[in-house]
C-alpha positions as CSV (number, residue, x, y, z in Angstrom):
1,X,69.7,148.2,73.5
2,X,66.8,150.4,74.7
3,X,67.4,152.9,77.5
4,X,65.3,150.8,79.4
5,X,66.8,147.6,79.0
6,X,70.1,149.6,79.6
7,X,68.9,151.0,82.8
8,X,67.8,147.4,84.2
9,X,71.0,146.3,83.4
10,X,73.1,146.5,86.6
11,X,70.3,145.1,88.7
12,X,69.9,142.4,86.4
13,X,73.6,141.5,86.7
14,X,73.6,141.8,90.3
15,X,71.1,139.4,91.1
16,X,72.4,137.1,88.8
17,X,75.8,137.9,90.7
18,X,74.1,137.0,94.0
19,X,71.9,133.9,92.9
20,X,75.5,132.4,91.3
21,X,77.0,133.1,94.6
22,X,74.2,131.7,96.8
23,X,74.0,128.6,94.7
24,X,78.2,128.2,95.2
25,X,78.0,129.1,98.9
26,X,75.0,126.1,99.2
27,X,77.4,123.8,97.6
28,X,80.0,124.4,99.8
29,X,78.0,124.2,102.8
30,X,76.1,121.1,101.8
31,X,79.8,119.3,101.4
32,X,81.1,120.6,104.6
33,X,78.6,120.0,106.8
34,X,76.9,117.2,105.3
35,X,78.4,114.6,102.6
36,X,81.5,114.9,104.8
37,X,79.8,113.1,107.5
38,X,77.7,110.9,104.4
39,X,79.7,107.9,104.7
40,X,77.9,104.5,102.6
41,X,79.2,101.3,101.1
42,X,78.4,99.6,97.8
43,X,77.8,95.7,96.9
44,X,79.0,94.2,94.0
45,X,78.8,90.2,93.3
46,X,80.9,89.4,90.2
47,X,80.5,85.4,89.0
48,X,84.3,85.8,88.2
49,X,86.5,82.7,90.7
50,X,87.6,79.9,87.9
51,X,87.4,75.9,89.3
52,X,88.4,74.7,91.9
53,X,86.9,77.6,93.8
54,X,83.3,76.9,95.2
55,X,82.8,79.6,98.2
56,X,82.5,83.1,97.1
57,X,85.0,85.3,98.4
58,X,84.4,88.6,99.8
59,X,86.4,91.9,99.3
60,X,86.5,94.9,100.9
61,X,88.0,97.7,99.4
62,X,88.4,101.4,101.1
63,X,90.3,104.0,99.0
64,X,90.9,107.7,100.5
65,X,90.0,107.8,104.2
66,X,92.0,110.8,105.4
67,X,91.6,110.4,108.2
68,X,91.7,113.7,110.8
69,X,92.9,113.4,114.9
70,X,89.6,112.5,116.7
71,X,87.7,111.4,113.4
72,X,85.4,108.9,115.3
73,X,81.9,109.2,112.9
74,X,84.4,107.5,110.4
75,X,86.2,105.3,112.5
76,X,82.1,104.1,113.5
77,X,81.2,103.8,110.2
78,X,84.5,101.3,109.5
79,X,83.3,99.1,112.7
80,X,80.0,98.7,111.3
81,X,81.3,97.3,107.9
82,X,81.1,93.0,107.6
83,X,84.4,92.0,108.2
84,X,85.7,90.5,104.3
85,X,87.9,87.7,103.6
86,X,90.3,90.1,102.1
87,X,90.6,93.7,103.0
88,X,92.1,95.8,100.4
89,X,92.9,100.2,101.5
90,X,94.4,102.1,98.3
91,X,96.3,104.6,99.7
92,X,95.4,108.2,101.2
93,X,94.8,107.2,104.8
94,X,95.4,110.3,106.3
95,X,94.5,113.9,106.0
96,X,96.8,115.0,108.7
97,X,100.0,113.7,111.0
98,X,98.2,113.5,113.8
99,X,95.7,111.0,112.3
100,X,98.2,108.2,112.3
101,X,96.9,106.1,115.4
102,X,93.4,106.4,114.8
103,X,93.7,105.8,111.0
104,X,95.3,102.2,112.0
105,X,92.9,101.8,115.0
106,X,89.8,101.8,112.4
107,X,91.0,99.8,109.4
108,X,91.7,97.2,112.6
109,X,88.4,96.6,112.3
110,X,87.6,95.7,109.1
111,X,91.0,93.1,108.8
112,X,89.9,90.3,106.2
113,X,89.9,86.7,107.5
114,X,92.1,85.4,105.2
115,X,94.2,88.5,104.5
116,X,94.9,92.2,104.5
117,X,96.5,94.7,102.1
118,X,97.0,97.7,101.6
119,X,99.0,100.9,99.6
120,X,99.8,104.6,100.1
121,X,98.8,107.5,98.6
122,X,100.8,111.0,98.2
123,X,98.7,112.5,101.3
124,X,100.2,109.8,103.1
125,X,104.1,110.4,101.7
126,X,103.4,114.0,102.2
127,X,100.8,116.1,104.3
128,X,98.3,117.7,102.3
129,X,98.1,121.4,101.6
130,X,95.4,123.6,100.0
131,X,95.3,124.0,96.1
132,X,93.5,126.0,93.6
133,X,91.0,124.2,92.5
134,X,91.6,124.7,88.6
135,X,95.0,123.1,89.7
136,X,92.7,119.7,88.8
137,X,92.2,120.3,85.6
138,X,95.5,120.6,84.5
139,X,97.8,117.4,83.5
140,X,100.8,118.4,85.2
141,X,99.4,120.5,88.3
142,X,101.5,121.5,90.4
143,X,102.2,119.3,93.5
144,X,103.7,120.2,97.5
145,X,106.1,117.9,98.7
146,X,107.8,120.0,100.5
147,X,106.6,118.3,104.8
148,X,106.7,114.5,104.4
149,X,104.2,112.9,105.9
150,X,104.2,110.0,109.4
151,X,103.8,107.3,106.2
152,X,106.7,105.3,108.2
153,X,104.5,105.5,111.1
154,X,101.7,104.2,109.3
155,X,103.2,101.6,107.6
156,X,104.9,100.3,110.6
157,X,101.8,100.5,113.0
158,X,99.4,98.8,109.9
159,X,102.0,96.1,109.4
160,X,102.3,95.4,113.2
161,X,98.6,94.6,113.5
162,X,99.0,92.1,110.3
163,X,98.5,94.0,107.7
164,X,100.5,93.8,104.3
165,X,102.0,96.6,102.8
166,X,102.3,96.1,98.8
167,X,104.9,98.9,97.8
168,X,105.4,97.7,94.1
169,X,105.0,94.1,95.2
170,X,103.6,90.9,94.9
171,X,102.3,88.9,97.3
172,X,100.4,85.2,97.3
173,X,97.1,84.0,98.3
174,X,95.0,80.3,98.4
175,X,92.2,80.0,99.0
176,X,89.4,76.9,99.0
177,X,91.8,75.4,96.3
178,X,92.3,78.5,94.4
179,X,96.2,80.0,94.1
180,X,95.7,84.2,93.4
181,X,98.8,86.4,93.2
182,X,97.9,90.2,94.6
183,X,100.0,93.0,92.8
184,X,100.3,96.2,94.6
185,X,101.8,99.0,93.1
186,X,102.9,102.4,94.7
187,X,101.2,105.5,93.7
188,X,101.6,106.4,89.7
189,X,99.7,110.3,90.9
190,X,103.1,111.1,92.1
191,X,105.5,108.4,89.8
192,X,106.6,105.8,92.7
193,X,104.7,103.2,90.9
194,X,106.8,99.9,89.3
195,X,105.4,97.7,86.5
196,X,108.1,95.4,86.6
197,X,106.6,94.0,89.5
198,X,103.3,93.5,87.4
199,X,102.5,90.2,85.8
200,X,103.5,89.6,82.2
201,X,101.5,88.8,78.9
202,X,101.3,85.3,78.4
203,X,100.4,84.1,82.1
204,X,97.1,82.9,83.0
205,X,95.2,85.7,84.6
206,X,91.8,85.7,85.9
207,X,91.7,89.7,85.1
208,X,91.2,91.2,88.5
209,X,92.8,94.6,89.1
210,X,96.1,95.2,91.3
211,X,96.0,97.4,94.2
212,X,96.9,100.9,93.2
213,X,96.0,104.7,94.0
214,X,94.6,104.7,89.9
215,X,93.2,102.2,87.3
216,X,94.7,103.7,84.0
217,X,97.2,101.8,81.0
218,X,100.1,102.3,82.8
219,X,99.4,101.8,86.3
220,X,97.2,98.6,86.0
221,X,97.7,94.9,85.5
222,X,95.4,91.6,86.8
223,X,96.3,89.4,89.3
224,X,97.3,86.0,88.4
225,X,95.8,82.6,89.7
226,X,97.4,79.1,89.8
Protein backbone atom coordinates (compact mmCIF):
# COMPACT_ATOMS: atom_id res chain seq x y z
CA UNK A 1 0.00 0.00 0.00
CA UNK A 2 0.98 3.64 -0.61
CA UNK A 3 1.58 5.87 2.40
CA UNK A 4 -1.39 7.59 1.44
CA UNK A 5 -3.68 4.90 1.22
CA UNK A 6 -2.11 3.71 4.54
CA UNK A 7 -2.80 7.02 6.19
CA UNK A 8 -6.61 7.06 5.06
CA UNK A 9 -6.87 3.85 6.36
CA UNK A 10 -8.23 4.21 9.94
CA UNK A 11 -10.73 6.77 8.81
CA UNK A 12 -11.81 4.63 6.21
CA UNK A 13 -12.47 1.74 8.66
CA UNK A 14 -14.13 3.91 11.07
CA UNK A 15 -16.83 5.12 8.93
CA UNK A 16 -17.39 1.89 7.69
CA UNK A 17 -17.45 0.97 11.49
CA UNK A 18 -20.10 3.59 12.02
CA UNK A 19 -22.28 3.18 8.79
CA UNK A 20 -22.41 -0.93 9.79
CA UNK A 21 -23.48 0.21 13.14
CA UNK A 22 -26.03 2.80 12.03
CA UNK A 23 -27.51 0.42 9.53
CA UNK A 24 -27.81 -2.39 12.73
CA UNK A 25 -29.08 0.13 15.14
CA UNK A 26 -31.99 1.17 12.29
CA UNK A 27 -32.90 -2.43 12.13
CA UNK A 28 -33.34 -2.79 15.48
CA UNK A 29 -35.33 0.19 15.90
CA UNK A 30 -37.49 -0.37 12.93
CA UNK A 31 -38.48 -3.98 14.66
CA UNK A 32 -39.03 -2.48 17.99
CA UNK A 33 -40.98 0.24 17.44
CA UNK A 34 -42.60 -0.58 14.31
CA UNK A 35 -43.18 -4.28 12.88
CA UNK A 36 -43.90 -5.19 16.46
CA UNK A 37 -47.02 -3.19 16.34
CA UNK A 38 -47.36 -4.42 12.24
CA UNK A 39 -49.87 -6.94 12.77
CA UNK A 40 -51.65 -8.30 9.06
CA UNK A 41 -53.41 -11.45 8.00
CA UNK A 42 -53.11 -13.51 4.71
CA UNK A 43 -55.92 -15.26 2.43
CA UNK A 44 -55.53 -18.35 0.94
CA UNK A 45 -58.49 -20.35 -1.03
CA UNK A 46 -57.32 -23.96 -1.68
CA UNK A 47 -60.00 -26.02 -4.12
CA UNK A 48 -58.97 -29.04 -1.73
CA UNK A 49 -62.70 -30.50 0.30
CA UNK A 50 -63.38 -34.09 -1.65
CA UNK A 51 -67.58 -34.89 -2.26
CA UNK A 52 -69.87 -34.61 -0.39
CA UNK A 53 -68.60 -31.26 0.82
CA UNK A 54 -70.26 -28.29 -1.16
CA UNK A 55 -69.72 -25.05 1.29
CA UNK A 56 -66.18 -23.90 1.60
CA UNK A 57 -64.88 -24.01 4.92
CA UNK A 58 -62.93 -21.36 6.47
CA UNK A 59 -59.70 -21.61 8.65
CA UNK A 60 -58.10 -19.44 10.77
CA UNK A 61 -54.82 -20.21 11.86
CA UNK A 62 -52.56 -17.93 14.47
CA UNK A 63 -49.09 -19.31 15.33
CA UNK A 64 -46.84 -17.25 17.99
CA UNK A 65 -48.80 -14.52 19.70
CA UNK A 66 -46.80 -13.97 22.84
CA UNK A 67 -48.69 -12.27 24.19
CA UNK A 68 -47.38 -9.52 27.01
CA UNK A 69 -49.80 -8.16 30.31
CA UNK A 70 -51.70 -5.23 28.80
CA UNK A 71 -51.06 -6.18 25.00
CA UNK A 72 -54.32 -4.63 23.69
CA UNK A 73 -53.04 -3.33 19.88
CA UNK A 74 -52.93 -7.22 19.51
CA UNK A 75 -55.72 -8.29 21.35
CA UNK A 76 -57.61 -5.37 18.63
CA UNK A 77 -56.14 -6.66 15.90
CA UNK A 78 -57.57 -10.46 16.91
CA UNK A 79 -61.23 -8.80 17.25
CA UNK A 80 -61.05 -7.42 13.95
CA UNK A 81 -60.31 -10.86 12.24
CA UNK A 82 -63.73 -12.78 10.52
CA UNK A 83 -64.63 -15.18 12.84
CA UNK A 84 -63.66 -18.93 10.90
CA UNK A 85 -65.41 -22.09 10.97
CA UNK A 86 -62.42 -23.57 12.53
CA UNK A 87 -59.92 -21.71 14.58
CA UNK A 88 -56.61 -23.30 14.71
CA UNK A 89 -53.43 -21.39 17.47
CA UNK A 90 -50.05 -23.42 17.20
CA UNK A 91 -48.54 -22.84 20.23
CA UNK A 92 -46.47 -19.87 21.80
CA UNK A 93 -49.28 -17.85 23.26
CA UNK A 94 -47.47 -16.11 25.58
CA UNK A 95 -44.40 -14.07 26.02
CA UNK A 96 -44.72 -13.75 29.70
CA UNK A 97 -46.84 -15.29 32.98
CA UNK A 98 -48.64 -12.47 33.37
CA UNK A 99 -50.15 -12.62 29.82
CA UNK A 100 -52.21 -15.62 30.66
CA UNK A 101 -55.78 -13.87 30.98
CA UNK A 102 -55.47 -11.59 28.21
CA UNK A 103 -53.87 -14.17 25.88
CA UNK A 104 -57.37 -16.36 26.42
CA UNK A 105 -59.43 -13.12 26.40
CA UNK A 106 -58.31 -12.40 22.64
CA UNK A 107 -58.31 -15.78 20.91
CA UNK A 108 -62.16 -15.60 22.53
CA UNK A 109 -62.71 -13.69 19.77
CA UNK A 110 -61.80 -15.40 16.91
CA UNK A 111 -63.55 -19.02 18.28
CA UNK A 112 -64.52 -20.96 14.94
CA UNK A 113 -68.24 -21.76 14.53
CA UNK A 114 -67.92 -25.13 14.23
CA UNK A 115 -64.78 -25.65 16.31
CA UNK A 116 -61.58 -24.62 18.03
CA UNK A 117 -58.06 -25.97 18.49
CA UNK A 118 -55.26 -25.29 19.57
CA UNK A 119 -51.38 -26.50 20.81
CA UNK A 120 -48.44 -25.17 22.97
CA UNK A 121 -45.36 -24.00 22.31
CA UNK A 122 -41.99 -24.19 24.65
CA UNK A 123 -42.66 -20.28 25.60
CA UNK A 124 -45.77 -21.54 26.85
CA UNK A 125 -44.14 -24.79 28.94
CA UNK A 126 -41.53 -22.44 29.95
CA UNK A 127 -41.09 -18.49 30.20
CA UNK A 128 -38.83 -17.21 27.72
CA UNK A 129 -35.47 -15.84 28.38
CA UNK A 130 -32.97 -13.88 26.24
CA UNK A 131 -30.49 -15.84 23.86
CA UNK A 132 -27.54 -15.12 21.74
CA UNK A 133 -28.68 -14.76 18.68
CA UNK A 134 -26.09 -17.13 16.78
CA UNK A 135 -27.74 -19.65 19.38
CA UNK A 136 -30.30 -19.92 16.08
CA UNK A 137 -28.08 -21.16 13.88
CA UNK A 138 -26.97 -23.91 15.63
CA UNK A 139 -28.92 -27.48 15.59
CA UNK A 140 -28.73 -28.29 19.06
CA UNK A 141 -28.81 -24.61 20.74
CA UNK A 142 -29.00 -24.47 23.85
CA UNK A 143 -32.49 -24.19 25.53
CA UNK A 144 -33.77 -22.63 29.42
CA UNK A 145 -36.09 -24.63 31.08
CA UNK A 146 -35.20 -23.89 34.04
CA UNK A 147 -39.02 -21.36 35.28
CA UNK A 148 -42.07 -23.30 33.86
CA UNK A 149 -44.37 -21.40 32.51
CA UNK A 150 -48.76 -20.67 33.68
CA UNK A 151 -49.26 -23.35 30.49
CA UNK A 152 -51.82 -25.18 33.10
CA UNK A 153 -53.32 -21.88 33.36
CA UNK A 154 -53.65 -21.45 29.88
CA UNK A 155 -54.81 -24.64 29.03
CA UNK A 156 -57.42 -24.68 31.62
CA UNK A 157 -58.77 -21.09 31.00
CA UNK A 158 -58.70 -21.88 26.85
CA UNK A 159 -60.50 -25.18 27.38
CA UNK A 160 -63.10 -23.56 29.75
CA UNK A 161 -64.24 -21.09 27.01
CA UNK A 162 -64.57 -24.23 24.50
CA UNK A 163 -61.62 -24.54 23.12
CA UNK A 164 -59.71 -27.99 22.40
CA UNK A 165 -56.42 -28.69 23.47
CA UNK A 166 -54.71 -31.30 20.97
CA UNK A 167 -51.63 -32.51 23.10
CA UNK A 168 -50.49 -35.43 20.77
CA UNK A 169 -54.21 -36.10 20.01
CA UNK A 170 -56.78 -36.68 17.71
CA UNK A 171 -59.91 -35.29 17.65
CA UNK A 172 -63.09 -35.51 14.99
CA UNK A 173 -64.95 -33.22 12.91
CA UNK A 174 -68.21 -33.24 10.21
CA UNK A 175 -69.07 -31.07 8.54
CA UNK A 176 -71.84 -30.41 5.47
CA UNK A 177 -71.45 -34.23 5.03
CA UNK A 178 -67.80 -34.33 5.29
CA UNK A 179 -66.02 -36.66 8.33
CA UNK A 180 -62.20 -34.82 8.96
CA UNK A 181 -60.01 -36.17 11.70
CA UNK A 182 -57.70 -33.11 13.31
CA UNK A 183 -54.21 -34.40 14.62
CA UNK A 184 -52.47 -32.21 17.01
CA UNK A 185 -49.20 -32.94 18.05
CA UNK A 186 -47.18 -31.35 20.99
CA UNK A 187 -44.19 -29.33 20.25
CA UNK A 188 -41.20 -31.47 18.37
CA UNK A 189 -38.78 -27.73 19.07
CA UNK A 190 -38.45 -29.10 22.50
CA UNK A 191 -39.28 -33.30 21.85
CA UNK A 192 -42.94 -33.58 23.46
CA UNK A 193 -44.32 -34.38 20.18
CA UNK A 194 -46.04 -38.17 19.57
CA UNK A 195 -46.47 -39.74 16.10
CA UNK A 196 -48.15 -42.57 17.30
CA UNK A 197 -51.05 -40.51 17.55
CA UNK A 198 -50.61 -39.56 13.76
CA UNK A 199 -52.49 -41.29 10.99
CA UNK A 200 -50.99 -44.24 9.33
CA UNK A 201 -50.05 -45.09 5.52
CA UNK A 202 -52.71 -46.76 3.90
CA UNK A 203 -55.73 -44.54 5.21
CA UNK A 204 -57.51 -42.23 3.00
CA UNK A 205 -56.24 -38.76 3.63
CA UNK A 206 -57.13 -35.65 2.05
CA UNK A 207 -53.43 -34.31 2.88
CA UNK A 208 -54.07 -31.38 5.17
CA UNK A 209 -51.43 -30.72 7.69
CA UNK A 210 -51.85 -31.50 11.66
CA UNK A 211 -51.65 -28.89 14.17
CA UNK A 212 -48.05 -28.57 15.38
CA UNK A 213 -45.45 -25.87 16.53
CA UNK A 214 -43.31 -27.14 12.91
CA UNK A 215 -44.06 -28.73 9.53
CA UNK A 216 -40.92 -31.00 9.05
CA UNK A 217 -40.67 -35.20 8.26
CA UNK A 218 -41.00 -36.07 11.59
CA UNK A 219 -43.37 -33.85 13.12
CA UNK A 220 -46.06 -33.84 10.21
CA UNK A 221 -48.80 -36.07 9.04
CA UNK A 222 -52.45 -35.08 7.14
CA UNK A 223 -55.56 -35.28 8.56
CA UNK A 224 -57.83 -38.01 7.55
CA UNK A 225 -61.48 -37.67 6.21
CA UNK A 226 -64.37 -40.21 6.18
Amino acid sequence: MTPSIMANLPSTLGRSALAVGAAGAACVAYGVFVEHDWYRSATYRLEILPPPATEPLTILHLSDLHFVRKDRKKQAFLASLPRPDVAVVTGDFLAEPEGVEIAVEAVGAIKGRVASYFVLGSNDYFVPVMIDPLDYVLKNRPRDRSKPNRWRDLVAGLEADGWTFLRNAKAGLRRDGLGLEVVGLDDPHISRHDLRVAPRRGRRTSGWPSCTRRTRPRSWWPWGTS
